[in-house]
C-alpha positions as CSV (number, residue, x, y, z in Angstrom):
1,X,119.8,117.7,110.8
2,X,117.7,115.7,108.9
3,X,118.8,113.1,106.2
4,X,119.6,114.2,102.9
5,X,116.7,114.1,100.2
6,X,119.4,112.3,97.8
7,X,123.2,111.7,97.9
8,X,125.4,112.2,95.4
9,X,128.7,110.3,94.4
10,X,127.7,106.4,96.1
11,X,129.7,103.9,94.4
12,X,128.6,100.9,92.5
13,X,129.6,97.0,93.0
14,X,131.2,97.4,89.2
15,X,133.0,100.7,89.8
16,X,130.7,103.2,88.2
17,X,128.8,106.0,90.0
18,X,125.3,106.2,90.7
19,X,124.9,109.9,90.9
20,X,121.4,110.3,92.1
21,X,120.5,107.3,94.5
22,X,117.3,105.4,93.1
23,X,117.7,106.5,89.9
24,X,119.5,105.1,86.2
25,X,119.9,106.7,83.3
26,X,121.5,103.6,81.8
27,X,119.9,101.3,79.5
28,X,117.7,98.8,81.7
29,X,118.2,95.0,81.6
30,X,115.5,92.7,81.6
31,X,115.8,89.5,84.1
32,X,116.8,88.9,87.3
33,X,115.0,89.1,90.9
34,X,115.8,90.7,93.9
35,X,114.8,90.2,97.8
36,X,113.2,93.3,99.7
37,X,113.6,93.5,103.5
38,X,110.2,94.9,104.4
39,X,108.8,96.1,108.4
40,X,105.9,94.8,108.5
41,X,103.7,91.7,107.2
42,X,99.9,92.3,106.4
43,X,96.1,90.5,106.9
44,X,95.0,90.3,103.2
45,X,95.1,91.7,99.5
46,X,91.5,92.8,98.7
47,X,91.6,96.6,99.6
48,X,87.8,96.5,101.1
49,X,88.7,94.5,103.7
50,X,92.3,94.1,104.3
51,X,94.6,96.3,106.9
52,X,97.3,98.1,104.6
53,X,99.9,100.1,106.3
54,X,103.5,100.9,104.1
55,X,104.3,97.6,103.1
56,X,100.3,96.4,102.6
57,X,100.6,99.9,99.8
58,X,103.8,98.4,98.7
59,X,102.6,95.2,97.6
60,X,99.2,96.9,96.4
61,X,101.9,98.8,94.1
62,X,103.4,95.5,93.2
63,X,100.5,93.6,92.1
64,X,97.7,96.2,91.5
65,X,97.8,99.8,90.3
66,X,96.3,102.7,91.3
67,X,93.3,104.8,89.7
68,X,95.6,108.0,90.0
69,X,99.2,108.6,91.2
70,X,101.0,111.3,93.4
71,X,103.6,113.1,90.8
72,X,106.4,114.7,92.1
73,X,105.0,118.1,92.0
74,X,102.2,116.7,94.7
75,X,99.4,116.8,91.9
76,X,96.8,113.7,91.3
77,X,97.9,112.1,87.5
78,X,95.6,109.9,86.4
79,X,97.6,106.5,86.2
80,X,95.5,103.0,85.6
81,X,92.9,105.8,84.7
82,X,93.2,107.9,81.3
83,X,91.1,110.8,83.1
84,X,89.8,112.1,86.3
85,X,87.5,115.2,85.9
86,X,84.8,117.0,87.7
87,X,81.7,118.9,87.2
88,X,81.8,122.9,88.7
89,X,81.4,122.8,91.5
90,X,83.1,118.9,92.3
91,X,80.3,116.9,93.3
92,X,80.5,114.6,90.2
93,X,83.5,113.1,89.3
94,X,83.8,110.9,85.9
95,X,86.1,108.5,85.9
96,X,87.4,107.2,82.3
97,X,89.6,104.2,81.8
98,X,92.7,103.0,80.1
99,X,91.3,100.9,76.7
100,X,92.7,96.8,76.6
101,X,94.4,96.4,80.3
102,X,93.5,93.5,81.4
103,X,93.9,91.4,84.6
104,X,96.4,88.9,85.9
105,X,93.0,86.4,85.2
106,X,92.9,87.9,81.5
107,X,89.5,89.5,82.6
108,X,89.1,93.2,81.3
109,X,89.4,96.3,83.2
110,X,86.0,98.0,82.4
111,X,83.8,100.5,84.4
112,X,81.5,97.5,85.5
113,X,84.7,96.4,87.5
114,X,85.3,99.7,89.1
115,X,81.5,100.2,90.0
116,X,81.7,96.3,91.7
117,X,84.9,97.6,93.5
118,X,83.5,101.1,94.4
119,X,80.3,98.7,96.0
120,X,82.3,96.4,97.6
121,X,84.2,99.7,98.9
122,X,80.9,100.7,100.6
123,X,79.6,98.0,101.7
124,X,82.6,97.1,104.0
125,X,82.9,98.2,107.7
126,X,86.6,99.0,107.1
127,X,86.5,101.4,104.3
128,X,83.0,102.8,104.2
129,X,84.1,105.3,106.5
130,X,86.8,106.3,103.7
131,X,84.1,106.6,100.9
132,X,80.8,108.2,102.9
133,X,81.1,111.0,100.6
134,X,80.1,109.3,98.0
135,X,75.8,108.5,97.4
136,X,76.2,107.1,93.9
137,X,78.5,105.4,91.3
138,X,76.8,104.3,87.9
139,X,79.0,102.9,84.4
140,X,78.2,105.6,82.2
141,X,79.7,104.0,79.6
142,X,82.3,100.9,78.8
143,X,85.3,102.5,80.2
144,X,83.3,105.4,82.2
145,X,82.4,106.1,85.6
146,X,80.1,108.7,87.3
147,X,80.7,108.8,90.7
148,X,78.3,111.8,92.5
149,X,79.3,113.2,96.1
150,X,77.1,114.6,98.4
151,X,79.2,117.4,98.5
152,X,82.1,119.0,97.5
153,X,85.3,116.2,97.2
154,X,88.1,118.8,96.0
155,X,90.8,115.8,96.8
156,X,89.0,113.1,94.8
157,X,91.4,112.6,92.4
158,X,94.3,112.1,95.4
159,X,91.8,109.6,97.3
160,X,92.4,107.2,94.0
161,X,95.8,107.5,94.7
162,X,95.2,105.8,97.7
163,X,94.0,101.8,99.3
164,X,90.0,102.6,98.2
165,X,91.8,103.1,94.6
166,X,93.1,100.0,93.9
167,X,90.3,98.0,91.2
168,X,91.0,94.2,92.0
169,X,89.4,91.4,89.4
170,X,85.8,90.4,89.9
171,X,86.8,86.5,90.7
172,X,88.4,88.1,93.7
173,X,85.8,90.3,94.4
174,X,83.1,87.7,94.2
175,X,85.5,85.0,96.2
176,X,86.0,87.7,99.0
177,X,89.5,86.6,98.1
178,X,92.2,87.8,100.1
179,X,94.7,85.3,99.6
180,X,95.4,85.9,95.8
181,X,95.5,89.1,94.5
182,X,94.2,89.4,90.8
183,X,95.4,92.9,89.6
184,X,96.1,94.6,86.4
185,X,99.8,95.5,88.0
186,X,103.6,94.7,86.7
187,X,103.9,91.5,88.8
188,X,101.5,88.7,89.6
189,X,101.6,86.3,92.8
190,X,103.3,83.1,92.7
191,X,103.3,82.8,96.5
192,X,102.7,83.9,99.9
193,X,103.7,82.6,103.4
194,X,102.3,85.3,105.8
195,X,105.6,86.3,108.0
196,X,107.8,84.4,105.5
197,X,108.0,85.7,101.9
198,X,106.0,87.4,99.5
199,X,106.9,86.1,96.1
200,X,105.5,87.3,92.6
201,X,106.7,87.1,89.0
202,X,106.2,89.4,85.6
203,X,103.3,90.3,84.2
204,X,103.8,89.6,80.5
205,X,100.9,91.5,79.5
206,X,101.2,94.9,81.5
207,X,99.4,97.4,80.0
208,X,102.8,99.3,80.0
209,X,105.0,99.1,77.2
210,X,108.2,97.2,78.4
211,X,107.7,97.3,81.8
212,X,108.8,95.9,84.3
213,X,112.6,94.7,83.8
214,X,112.8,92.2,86.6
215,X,111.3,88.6,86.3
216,X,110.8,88.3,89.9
217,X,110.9,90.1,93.5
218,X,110.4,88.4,97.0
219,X,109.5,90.4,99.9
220,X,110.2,89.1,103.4
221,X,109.2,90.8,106.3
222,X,111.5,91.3,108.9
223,X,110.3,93.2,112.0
224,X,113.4,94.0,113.5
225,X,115.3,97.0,111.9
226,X,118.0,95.4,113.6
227,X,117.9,92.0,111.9
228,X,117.0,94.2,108.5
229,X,120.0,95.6,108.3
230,X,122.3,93.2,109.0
231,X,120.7,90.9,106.4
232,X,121.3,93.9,103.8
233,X,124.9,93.6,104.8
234,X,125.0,90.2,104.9
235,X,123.8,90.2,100.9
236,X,120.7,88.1,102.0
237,X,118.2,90.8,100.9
238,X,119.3,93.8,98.0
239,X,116.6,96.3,99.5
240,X,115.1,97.4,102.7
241,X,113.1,99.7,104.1
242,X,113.3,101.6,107.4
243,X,112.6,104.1,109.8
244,X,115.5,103.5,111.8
245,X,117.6,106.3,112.4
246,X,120.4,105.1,114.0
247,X,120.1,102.4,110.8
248,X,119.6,105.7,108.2
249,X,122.6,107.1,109.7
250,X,124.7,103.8,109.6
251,X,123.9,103.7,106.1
252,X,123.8,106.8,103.8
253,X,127.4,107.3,104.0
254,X,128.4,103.4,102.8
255,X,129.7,103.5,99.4
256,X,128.7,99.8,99.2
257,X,124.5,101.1,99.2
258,X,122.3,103.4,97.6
259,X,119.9,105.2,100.1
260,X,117.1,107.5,99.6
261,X,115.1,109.0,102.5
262,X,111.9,110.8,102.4
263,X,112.4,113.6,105.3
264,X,112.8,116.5,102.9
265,X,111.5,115.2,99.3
266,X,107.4,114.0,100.8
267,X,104.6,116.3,98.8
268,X,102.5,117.2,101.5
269,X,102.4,115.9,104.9
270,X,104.8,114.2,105.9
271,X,104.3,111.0,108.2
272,X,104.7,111.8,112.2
273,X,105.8,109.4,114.8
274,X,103.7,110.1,117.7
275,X,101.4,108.0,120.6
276,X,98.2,107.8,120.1
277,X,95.7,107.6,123.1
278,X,92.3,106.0,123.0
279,X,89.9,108.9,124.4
280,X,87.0,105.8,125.0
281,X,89.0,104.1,127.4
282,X,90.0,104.6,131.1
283,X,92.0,106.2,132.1
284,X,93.1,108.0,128.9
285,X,89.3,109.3,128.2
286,X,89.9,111.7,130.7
287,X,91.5,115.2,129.3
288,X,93.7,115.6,132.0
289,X,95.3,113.0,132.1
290,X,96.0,113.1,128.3
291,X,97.3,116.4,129.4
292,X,99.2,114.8,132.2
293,X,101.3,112.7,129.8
294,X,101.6,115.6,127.6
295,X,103.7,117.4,129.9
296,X,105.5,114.6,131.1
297,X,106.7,113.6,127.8
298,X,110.5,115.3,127.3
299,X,110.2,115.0,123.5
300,X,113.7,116.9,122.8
301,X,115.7,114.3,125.0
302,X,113.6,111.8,123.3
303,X,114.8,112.7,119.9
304,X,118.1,112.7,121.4
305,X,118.5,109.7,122.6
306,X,116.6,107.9,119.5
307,X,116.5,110.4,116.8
308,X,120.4,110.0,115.7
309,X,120.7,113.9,114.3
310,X,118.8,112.2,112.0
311,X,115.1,112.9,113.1
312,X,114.0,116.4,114.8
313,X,111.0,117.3,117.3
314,X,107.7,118.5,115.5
315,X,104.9,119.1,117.9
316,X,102.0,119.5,114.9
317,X,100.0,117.5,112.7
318,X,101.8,119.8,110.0
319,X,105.7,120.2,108.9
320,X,107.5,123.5,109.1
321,X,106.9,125.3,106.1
322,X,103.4,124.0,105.6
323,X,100.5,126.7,104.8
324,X,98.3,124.8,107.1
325,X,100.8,124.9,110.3
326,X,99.9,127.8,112.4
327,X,102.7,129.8,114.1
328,X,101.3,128.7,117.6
329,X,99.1,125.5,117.7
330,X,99.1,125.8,122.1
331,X,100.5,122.2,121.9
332,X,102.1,121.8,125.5
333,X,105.4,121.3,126.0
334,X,107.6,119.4,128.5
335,X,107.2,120.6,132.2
336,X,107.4,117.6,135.0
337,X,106.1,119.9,137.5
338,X,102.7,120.7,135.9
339,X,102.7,116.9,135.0
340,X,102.8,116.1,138.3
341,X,99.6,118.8,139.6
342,X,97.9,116.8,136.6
343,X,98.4,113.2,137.6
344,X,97.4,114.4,141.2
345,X,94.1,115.9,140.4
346,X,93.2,113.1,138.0
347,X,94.1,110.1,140.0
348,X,91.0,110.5,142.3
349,X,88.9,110.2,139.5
350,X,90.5,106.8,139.0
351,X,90.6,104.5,141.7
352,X,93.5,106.5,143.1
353,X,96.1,105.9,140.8
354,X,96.8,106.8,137.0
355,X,97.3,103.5,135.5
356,X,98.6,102.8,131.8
357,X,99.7,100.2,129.4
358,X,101.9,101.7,126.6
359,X,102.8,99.1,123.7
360,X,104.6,99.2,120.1
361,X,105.6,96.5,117.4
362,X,107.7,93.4,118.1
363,X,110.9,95.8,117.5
364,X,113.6,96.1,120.4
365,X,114.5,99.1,119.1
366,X,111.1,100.5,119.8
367,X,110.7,98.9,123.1
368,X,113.6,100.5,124.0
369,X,111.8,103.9,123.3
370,X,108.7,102.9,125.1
371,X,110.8,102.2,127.7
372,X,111.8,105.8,128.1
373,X,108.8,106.9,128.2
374,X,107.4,105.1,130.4
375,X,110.3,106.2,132.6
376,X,109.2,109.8,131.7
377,X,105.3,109.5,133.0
378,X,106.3,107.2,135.9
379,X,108.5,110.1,137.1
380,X,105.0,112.6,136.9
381,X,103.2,110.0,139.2
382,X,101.9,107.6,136.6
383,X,101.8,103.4,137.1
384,X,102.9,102.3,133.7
385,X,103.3,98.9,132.1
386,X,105.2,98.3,128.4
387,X,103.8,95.5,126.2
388,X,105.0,94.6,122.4
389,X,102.7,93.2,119.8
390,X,102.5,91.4,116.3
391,X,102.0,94.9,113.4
392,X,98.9,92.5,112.3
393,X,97.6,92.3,115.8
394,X,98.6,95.6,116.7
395,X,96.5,97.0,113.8
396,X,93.4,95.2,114.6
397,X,93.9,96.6,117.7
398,X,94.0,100.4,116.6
399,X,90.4,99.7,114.7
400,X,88.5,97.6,117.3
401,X,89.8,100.1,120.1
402,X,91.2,97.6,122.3
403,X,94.2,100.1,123.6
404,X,94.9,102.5,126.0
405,X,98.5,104.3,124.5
406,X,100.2,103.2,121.4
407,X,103.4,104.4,119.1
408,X,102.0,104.9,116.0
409,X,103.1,106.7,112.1
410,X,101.0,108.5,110.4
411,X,99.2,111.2,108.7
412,X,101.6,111.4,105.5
413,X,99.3,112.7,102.9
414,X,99.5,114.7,99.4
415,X,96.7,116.3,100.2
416,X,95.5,116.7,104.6
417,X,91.8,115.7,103.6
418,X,93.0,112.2,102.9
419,X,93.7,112.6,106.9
420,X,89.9,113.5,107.1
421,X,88.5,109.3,108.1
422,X,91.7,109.4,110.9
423,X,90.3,112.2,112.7
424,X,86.6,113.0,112.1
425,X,84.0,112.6,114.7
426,X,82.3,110.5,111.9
427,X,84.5,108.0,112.1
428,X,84.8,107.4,116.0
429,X,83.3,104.5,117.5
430,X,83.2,102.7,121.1
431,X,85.4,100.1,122.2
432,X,85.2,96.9,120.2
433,X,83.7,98.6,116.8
434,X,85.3,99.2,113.9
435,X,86.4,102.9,113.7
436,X,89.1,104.5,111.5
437,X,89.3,107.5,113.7
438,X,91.5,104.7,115.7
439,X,92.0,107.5,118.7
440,X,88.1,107.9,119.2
441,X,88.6,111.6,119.7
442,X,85.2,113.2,118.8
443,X,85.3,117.1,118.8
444,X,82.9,119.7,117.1
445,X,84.9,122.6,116.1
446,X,87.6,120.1,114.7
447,X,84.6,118.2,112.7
448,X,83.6,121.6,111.0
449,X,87.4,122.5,110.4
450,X,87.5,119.3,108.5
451,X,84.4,119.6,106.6
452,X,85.6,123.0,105.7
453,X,89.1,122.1,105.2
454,X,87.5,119.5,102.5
455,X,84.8,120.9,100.5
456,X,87.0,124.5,100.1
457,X,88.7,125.1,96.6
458,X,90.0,128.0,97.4
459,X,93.6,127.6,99.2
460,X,93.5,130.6,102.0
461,X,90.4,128.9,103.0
462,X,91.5,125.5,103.5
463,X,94.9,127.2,105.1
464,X,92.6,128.8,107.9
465,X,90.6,125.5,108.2
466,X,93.6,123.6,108.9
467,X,95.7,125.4,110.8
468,X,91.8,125.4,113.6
469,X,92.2,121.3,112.9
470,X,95.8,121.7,114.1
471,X,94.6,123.8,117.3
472,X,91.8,121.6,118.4
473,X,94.5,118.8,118.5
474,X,96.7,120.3,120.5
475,X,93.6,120.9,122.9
476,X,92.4,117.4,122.9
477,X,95.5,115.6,122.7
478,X,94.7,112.3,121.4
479,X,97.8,112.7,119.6
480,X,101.8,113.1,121.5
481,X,103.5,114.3,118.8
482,X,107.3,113.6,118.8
483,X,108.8,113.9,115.6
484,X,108.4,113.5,111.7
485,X,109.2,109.9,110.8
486,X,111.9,109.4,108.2
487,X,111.7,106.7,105.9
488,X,114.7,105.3,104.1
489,X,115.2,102.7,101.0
490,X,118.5,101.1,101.1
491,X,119.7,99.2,98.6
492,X,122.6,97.2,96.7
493,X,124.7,99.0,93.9
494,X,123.5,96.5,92.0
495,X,119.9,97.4,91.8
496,X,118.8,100.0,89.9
497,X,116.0,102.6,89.4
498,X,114.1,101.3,92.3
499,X,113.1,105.2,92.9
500,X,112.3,106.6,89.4
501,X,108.7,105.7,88.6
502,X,107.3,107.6,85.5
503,X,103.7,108.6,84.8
504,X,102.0,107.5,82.0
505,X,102.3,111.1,80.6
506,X,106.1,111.4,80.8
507,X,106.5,113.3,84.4
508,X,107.9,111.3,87.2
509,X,106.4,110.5,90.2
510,X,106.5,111.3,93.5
511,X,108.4,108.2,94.3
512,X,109.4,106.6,97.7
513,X,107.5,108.4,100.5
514,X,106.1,107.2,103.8
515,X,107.7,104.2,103.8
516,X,106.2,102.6,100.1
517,X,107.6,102.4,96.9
518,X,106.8,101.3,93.7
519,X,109.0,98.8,92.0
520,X,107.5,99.0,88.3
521,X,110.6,100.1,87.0
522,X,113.6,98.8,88.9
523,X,116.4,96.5,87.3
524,X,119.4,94.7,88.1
525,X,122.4,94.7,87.2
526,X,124.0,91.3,85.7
């Protein structure tokens, strides 16, 4: 069974309840700071550039905000923006802005600043591939922006919701800065030591009313969930993030901590914990060998050993329940013995043997897994070798292509064409380029199941044309599914209301999922 969407009843440091986890309804106190155990440390702050993964959007959240937001009912709100509406047919999208927010720098937000960002957004190597869509974005007016597709976008709105929405300053912009973040958001740097700490402070001028509460947060990442958990107990940090099941089921039943976990409240997709293979490189470019370690991989005793009743198997791109699952994707399942036939008809093709290199993060936990599966393929015939590296390494790695079989987390989405730049055919490059389809895979039927899937408005449509993009991956494999990932935020009694973000129009929003959060209105008690 999964983990609870909230818990009830957990018990507070001063003796009073906190009935939903995440959330106060008590009158917030301004002051304080508190310390946030993060996974994972990041390259850089200017979204054009930089390689964001959960924490990289958590700090986005921190010191920049969004264009739009997700809301709880998995709708696009317009957030930093005022509006976000299309023509007919959705091939022009305007854009209007929130009047007098201004930057940390005290530069204005106006549409010049979003058409520099939307060009520098372009003009990268790293997110053009996001925003190819797009063939024009013009200031139509102070606080208005026109931004013309050359077709349909019918997720635009939930694309600003994400990295490519995030408007920095123009004295960043123009620096190339990615040092020091210059956003319009509710805290603004004070310092950062990469792999140390992440420290920022209020923003006494955010553009919303009385917000935030706390004068300070630091971040530190700490790659071990291991090491992040015991400095929660220890009282070194208040918060921290994880995906940790055995650490998710240590925790959500300690009356000393709050926890929230994101299996059963994501809009959406939810992320997936799966291994990706790079299909332009040896020996993985070859199908059947992709289909050799598809076989091989047991992913029920995996979840078993690893998954702490916490986690189940889920062998799609899709969760149950999703109109774009089909009943039968053709995804194969374990069998050694056809594993085996497999790795022997392959290995001429390859000097003779199959031989693979399988790494994850700098996380024993994780090696531990990799180390099962290795076990797993080695017993169909397979010569395989585990590794761990740096996350900032590790994602440079995943763009460049220099891999053969990775763990990976992924795919969480409110809407599955923000999935579109991870698996088009548009998107794949060679070894050593810059590609955001990091697997390489490059398929027809699944590029016009995509293209469908994205420029459809109407829902049975996009239904069919993502239930053929869940097919073709279960044909082509660049993708061993193993289970959904569950995210957790654990924190202190003592902090509050670190999961109840509001929208600027009075609904809440969709709150901690996929491993990032947004700390805008969280407070601490005295």
């Amino acid at each position: 069974m999964g983990a609870p969407a909230i818990l009830e009843g957990c018990g507070t440091s001063t003796g009073a309840t906190v009935a939903t986890p995440g959330v106060s309804s008590l009158k917030p106190r301004s002051g304080g700071t508190v310390t946030i155990g993060v996974n994972s440390e990041i390259n850089g702050f200017l979204p054009s550039t930089s390689h964001w993964d959960n924490t990289g959007l958590t700090y986005a959240n921190t010191v920049f905000d969004s264009l739009t937001q997700v809301a709880a009912d998995g709708t696009a709100k317009p957030y930093l923006a005022q509006a976000v509406t299309p023509n007919p047919d959705k091939t022009v999208w305007t854009i209007t802005l929130r009047p007098n927010v201004m930057f940390h720098d005290g530069s204005p937000l106006n549409a010049d600043v979003i058409v520099a960002n939307f060009e520098a957004l372009r003009a990268s190597p790293l997110t053009a591939q996001a925003v190819t869509p797009i063939s024009g974005v013009a200031a139509t007016g102070p606080l208005e922006v026109t931004v013309t597709c050359k077709e349909p976008l019918v997720a635009f709105p939930h694309y600003l919701a994400t990295q490519v929405g995030y408007p920095v300053a123009l004295a960043q912009l123009e620096k190339n800065d990615t040092q020091h973040p210059i956003g319009t958001g509710p805290f603004s740097i004070v310092s950062w030591e990469p792999n140390d700490h992440f420290t920022v402070q209020r923003n006494p001028h955010y553009w919303r009313n009385n917000l935030p509460y706390l004068d300070s947060i630091t971040f530190k990442p700490i790659a071990s969930d291991n090491s992040r958990e015991a400095s929660l107990r220890s009282g070194t940090i208040d918060l921290m993030l994880t995906r940790d099941p055995h650490a998710i089921q240590g925790l959500r039943n300690n009356p000393g901590f709050q926890q929230i976990a994101d299996l059963h409240r994501s809009v959406g997709q939810t992320d997936s914990d799966f291994i990706i293979l790079n299909c332009a490189a040896e020996p993985t470019n070859d199908i059947t060998v992709r289909q050799a370690m598809a076989y091989a991989l047991n992913v029920d005793e995996l979840v078993r050993l690893f998954g702490a009743g916490v986690t189940t198997p889920n062998l799609s791109l899709f969760p149950p329940g999703s109109p774009y699952r089909p009943s039968d994707n053709g995804y194969p399942t374990y069998d050694l013995n056809k594993a085996k036939q497999l790795v022997a008809q392959a290995a001429p093709n390859h000097g003779g043997a199959i031989k693979l290199t399988l790494a994850t993060i700098t996380d024993p936990r994780l090696l531990t897994q990799i180390q099962a599966v290795s076990n797993m393929w080695e017993l169909a015939g397979m010569q395989v070798s585990v590794n761990t590296v740096l996350q900032v390494e590790f994602i440079d790695n995943l763009v460049t292509g220099a891999f053969q079989a990775y763990t990976d987390e992924m795919f969480g989405a409110s809407d599955p064409d923000l999935n579109y730049v991870w698996l088009s055919s548009t998107t794949a490059g060679g070894p050593g380029s810059i590609a955001l389809n990091f697997a390489r895979n490059k398929d027809d039927v699944l590029e016009a199941a995509l293209q469908e899937g994205r420029t459809q408005s109407d829902p049975a449509a996009r239904a069919a044309a993502y239930q053929t993009v869940d097919k073709q991956l279960a044909k082509d494999l660049p993708y061993l599914w193993v289970s959904r990932a569950t995210w957790s935020l654990t924190g202190s009694n003592a902090v509050m209301n670190f999961d109840n973000l509001t929208l600027p129009d009075g609904s809440r929003a969709q709150g901690f999922a996929g491993g990032i959060f947004t700390p805008t209105p969280m407070w601490r008690r005295a």
